[in-house]
N, C-alpha and C positions, 0 to 999 in steps of 0.2 A: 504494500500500500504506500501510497504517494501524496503529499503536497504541495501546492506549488502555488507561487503569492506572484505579482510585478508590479513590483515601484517606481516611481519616478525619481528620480536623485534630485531635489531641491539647490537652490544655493545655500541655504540653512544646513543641508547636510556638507558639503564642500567643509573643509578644514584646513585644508594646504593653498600654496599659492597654485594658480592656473587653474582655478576651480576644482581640484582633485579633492576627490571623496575619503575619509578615512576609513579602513581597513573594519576600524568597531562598528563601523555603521554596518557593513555586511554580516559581521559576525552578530550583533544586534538583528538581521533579518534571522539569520539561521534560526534564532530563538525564538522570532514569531513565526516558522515555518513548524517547529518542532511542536511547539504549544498549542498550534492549530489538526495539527498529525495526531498528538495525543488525545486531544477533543474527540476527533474523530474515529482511535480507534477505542477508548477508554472513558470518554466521557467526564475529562478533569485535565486540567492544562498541567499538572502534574509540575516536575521539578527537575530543573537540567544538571544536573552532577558535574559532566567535565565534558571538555572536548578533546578532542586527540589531531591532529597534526593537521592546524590549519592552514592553508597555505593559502597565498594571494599569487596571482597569475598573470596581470594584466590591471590596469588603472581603471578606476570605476571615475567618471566626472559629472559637475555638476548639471542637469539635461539627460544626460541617459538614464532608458530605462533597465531597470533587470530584473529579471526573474531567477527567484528564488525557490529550490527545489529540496525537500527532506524526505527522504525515503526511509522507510522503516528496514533498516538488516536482519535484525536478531528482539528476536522477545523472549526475556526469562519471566522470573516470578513477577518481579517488580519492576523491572529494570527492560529501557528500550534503545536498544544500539540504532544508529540513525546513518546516514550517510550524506550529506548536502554537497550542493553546486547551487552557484550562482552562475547565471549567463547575462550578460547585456546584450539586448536585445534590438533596442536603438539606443543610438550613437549622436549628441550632440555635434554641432556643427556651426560652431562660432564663428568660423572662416565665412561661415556662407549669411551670416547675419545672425542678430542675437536672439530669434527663436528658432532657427533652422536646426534640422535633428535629420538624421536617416534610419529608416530599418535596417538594418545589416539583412544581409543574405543567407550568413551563418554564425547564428550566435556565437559568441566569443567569450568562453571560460574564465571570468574572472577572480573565482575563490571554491577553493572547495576543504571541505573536512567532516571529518566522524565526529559523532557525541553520544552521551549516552542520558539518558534521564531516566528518570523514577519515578514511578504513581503506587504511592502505597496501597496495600490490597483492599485497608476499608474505602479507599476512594475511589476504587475500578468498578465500571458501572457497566462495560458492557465486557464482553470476552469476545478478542481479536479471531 
């Protein structure tokens, strides 16, 4: 099972000079990706423990959009291994004037990583 969210990157999200987006902000999406996944398989936005090996791939900026993907791995007792990817999907375009954006043709990998979270058993409401 799978969710998937797409954001627009604001200039409120931008951090860096040249409108570049900070890395928290996506790893910030992974956690509404996961808490929306848990909703859905569990019925409680439950609780993210840890991540494991995030990596950034590519520059996310201020106008593009991305989508945000968390995929369910592994389900133990309590506990749900995940797998995310972020893609930018469109691609701002400040050369071309200052709303101008493109669709990409092929999404472009900008972050991805594992997590794991936990929904305690009195709070599991439905069975995956």
């Amino acid at each position: 099972m799978e969710f998937t969210l797409r954001v627009r990157m604001s200039a409120q999200d931008a951090h860096y000079g040249g409108g570049l987006v900070d890395g928290a902000r996506i790893v910030g999406l992974f956690g509404d990706a996961a808490t929306a996944l848990l909703i859905c398989t569990d019925g409680d936005e439950g609780l993210f423990v840890a991540y494991e090996n995030i990596e950034f791939t590519a520059p996310v900026y201020a106008g593009d959009f991305v989508e945000v993907t968390a995929r369910l791995e592994k389900v133990g007792n309590t506990s749900r291994t995940m797998h995310f990817e972020a893609k930018k999907i469109i691609a701002a375009a400040p050369e071309a004037g200052p709303s101008a954006a493109e669709k990409l043709q092929s999404p472009i990998l900008v972050a991805r990583a594992r997590g794991t979270c936990v929904v305690p058993k009195e709070r599991q409401r439905r069975v995956i």
